[in-house]
C-alpha positions, -999 to +999 in steps of 0.1 A: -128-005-072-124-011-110-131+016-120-095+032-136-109+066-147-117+070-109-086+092-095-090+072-067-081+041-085-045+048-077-048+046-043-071+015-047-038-002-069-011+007-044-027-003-018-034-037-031+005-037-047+013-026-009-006-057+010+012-081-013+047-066-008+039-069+029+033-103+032+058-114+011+084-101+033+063-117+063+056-089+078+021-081+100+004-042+093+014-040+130+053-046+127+056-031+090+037+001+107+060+001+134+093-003+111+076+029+087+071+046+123+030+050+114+005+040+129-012+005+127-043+024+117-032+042+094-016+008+075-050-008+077-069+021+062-047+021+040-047-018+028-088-014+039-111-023+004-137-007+024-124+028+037-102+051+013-067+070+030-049+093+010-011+092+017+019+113-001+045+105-021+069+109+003+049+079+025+052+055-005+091+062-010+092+051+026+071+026+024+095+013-007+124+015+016+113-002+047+099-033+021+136-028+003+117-026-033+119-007-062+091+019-056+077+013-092+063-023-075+032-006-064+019+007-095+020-028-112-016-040-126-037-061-105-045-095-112-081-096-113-099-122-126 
């Protein structure tokens, strides 16, 4: 998913920001799904490259909290090389 005039590109780029933010705080989709109170489904859809979940605004601000980060951390450019 490189493709940044795709409104799904956003999604794509959170989700990656998300699955880094995750891990460095240690924590499995299973226990970061249980500290957001979601379920672990819904975390690996979506971190998933594969399958595309939409999620609100209001999931991402909790998301933010529960990872104790400034909420502007998942919109930061990939690295891709």
């Amino acid at each position: 998913m490189n493709n940044k005039k795709d409104e799904n590109y956003i999604y794509y780029l959170v989700a990656q920001n998300l699955k880094k933010q995750r891990k460095l705080k240690g924590l499995t989709q299973s226990k970061f799904a249980e500290l957001c109170n979601y379920s672990d489904g819904f975390i690996m859809n979506i971190e998933s490259k594969k399958y595309h979940q939409t999620f609100s605004l209001g999931t991402l601000w909790k998301f933010a909290e529960v990872l104790n980060i400034d909420i502007r951390e998942f919109f930061k450019p990939l690295d891709e090389k």
